[in-house]
C-alpha positions as a LaTeX table, in Angstrom:
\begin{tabular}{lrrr}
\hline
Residue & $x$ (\AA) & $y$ (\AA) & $z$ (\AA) \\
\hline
Unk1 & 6.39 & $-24.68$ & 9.35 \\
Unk2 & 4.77 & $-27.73$ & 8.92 \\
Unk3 & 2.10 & $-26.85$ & 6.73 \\
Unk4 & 2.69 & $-26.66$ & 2.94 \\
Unk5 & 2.78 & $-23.36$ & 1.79 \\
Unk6 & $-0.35$ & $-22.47$ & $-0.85$ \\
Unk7 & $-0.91$ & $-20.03$ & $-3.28$ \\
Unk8 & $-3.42$ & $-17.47$ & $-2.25$ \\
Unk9 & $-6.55$ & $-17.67$ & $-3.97$ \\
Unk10 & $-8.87$ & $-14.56$ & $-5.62$ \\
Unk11 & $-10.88$ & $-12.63$ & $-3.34$ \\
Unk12 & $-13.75$ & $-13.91$ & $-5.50$ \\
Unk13 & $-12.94$ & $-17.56$ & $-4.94$ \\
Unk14 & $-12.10$ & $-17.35$ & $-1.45$ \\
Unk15 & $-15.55$ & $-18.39$ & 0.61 \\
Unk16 & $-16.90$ & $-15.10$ & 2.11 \\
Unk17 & $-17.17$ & $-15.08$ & 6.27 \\
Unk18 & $-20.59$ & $-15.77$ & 7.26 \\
Unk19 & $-20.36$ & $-14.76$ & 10.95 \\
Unk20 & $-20.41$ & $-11.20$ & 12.24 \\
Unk21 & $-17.07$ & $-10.26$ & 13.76 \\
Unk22 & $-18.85$ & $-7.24$ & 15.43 \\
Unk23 & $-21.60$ & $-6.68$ & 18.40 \\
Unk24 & $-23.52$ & $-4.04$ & 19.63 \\
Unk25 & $-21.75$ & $-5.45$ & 22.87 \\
Unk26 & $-18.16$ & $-5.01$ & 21.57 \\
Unk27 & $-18.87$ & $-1.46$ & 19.45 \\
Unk28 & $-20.26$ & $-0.47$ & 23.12 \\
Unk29 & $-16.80$ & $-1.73$ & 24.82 \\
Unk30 & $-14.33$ & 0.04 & 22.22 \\
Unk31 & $-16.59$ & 3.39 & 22.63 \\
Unk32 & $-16.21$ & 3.08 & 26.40 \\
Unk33 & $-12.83$ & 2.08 & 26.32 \\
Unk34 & $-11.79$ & 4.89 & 23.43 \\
Unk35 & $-13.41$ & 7.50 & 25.86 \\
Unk36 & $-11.43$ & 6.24 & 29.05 \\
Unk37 & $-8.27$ & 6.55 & 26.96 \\
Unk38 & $-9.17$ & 9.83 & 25.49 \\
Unk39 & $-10.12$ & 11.41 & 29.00 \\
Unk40 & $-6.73$ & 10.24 & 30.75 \\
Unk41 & $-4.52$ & 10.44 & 28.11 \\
Unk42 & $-5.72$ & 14.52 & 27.95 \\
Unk43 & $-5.73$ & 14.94 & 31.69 \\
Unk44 & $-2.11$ & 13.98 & 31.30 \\
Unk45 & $-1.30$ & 16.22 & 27.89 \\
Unk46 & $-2.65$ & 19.13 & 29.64 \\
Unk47 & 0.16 & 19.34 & 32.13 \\
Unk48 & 2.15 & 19.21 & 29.28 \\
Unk49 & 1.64 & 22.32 & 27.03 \\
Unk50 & 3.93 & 25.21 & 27.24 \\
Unk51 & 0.97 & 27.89 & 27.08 \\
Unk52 & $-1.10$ & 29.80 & 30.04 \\
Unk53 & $-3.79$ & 30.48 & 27.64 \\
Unk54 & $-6.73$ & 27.84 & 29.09 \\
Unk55 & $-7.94$ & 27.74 & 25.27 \\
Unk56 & $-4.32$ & 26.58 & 24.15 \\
Unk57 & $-3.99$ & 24.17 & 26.47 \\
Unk58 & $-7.60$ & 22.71 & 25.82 \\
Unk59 & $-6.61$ & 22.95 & 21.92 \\
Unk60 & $-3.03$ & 21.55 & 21.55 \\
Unk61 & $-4.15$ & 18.67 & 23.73 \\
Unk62 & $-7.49$ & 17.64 & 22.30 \\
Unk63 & $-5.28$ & 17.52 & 19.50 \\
Unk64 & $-2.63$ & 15.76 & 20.31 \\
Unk65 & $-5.01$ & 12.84 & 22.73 \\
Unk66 & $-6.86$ & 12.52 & 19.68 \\
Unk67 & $-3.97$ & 11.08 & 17.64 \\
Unk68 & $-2.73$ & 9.06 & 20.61 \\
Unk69 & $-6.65$ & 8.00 & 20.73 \\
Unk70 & $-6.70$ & 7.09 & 17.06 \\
Unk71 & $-3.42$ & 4.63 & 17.67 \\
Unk72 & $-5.03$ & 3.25 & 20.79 \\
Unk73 & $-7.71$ & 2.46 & 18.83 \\
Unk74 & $-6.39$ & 0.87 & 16.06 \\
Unk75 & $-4.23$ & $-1.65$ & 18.49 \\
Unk76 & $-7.27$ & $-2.43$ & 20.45 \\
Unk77 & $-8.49$ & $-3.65$ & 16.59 \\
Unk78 & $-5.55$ & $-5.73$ & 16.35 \\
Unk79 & $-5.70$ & $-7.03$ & 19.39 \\
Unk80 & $-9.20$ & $-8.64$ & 18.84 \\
Unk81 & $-8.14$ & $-9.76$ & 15.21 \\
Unk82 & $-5.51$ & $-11.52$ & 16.71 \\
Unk83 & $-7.06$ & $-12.88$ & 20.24 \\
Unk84 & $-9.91$ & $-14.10$ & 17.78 \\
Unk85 & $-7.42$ & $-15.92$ & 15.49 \\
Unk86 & $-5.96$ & $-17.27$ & 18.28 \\
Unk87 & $-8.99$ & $-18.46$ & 19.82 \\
Unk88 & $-9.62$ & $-19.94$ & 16.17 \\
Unk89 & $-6.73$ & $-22.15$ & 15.88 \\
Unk90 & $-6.98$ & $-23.46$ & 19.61 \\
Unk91 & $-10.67$ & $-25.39$ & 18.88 \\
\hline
\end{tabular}
């Protein structure tokens, strides 16, 4: 830690970003990417659900890819929060 530690200021002090930290580019990249996910993640759930209705098996997992889905989206967040923090303190 060689940086003194400071207090953190108000929101309402603190200088607001002025860059964009989103892009038609990347919003098209995390739908593609969320889709991907969601289509192999439920070709793999389906195999999976103790049921031989075809409607169960569709049902219980659509449901359960789309929480999987909702986590893989999340850490694909973090990841760019972080990879652009990174990217940040390295210039």
């Amino acid at each position: 830690m060689d940086k003194p530690w400071v207090p953190a200021l108000p929101l309402s002090v603190m200088e607001q970003p002025t860059e964009r930290f989103t892009s038609p580019l990347s919003l098209v990249v995390d739908l593609v990417l969320v889709v991907l996910f969601f289509a192999y993640i439920f070709s793999v759930l389906k195999s999976h659900v103790p049921s031989t209705d075809p409607k169960m098996i569709i049902l219980w997992a659509a449901l359960g890819t789309s929480c999987l889905t909702g986590v893989f989206w999340l850490a694909l967040q973090m990841f760019r929060v972080v990879f652009r923090a990174y990217r940040a303190a390295n210039k």
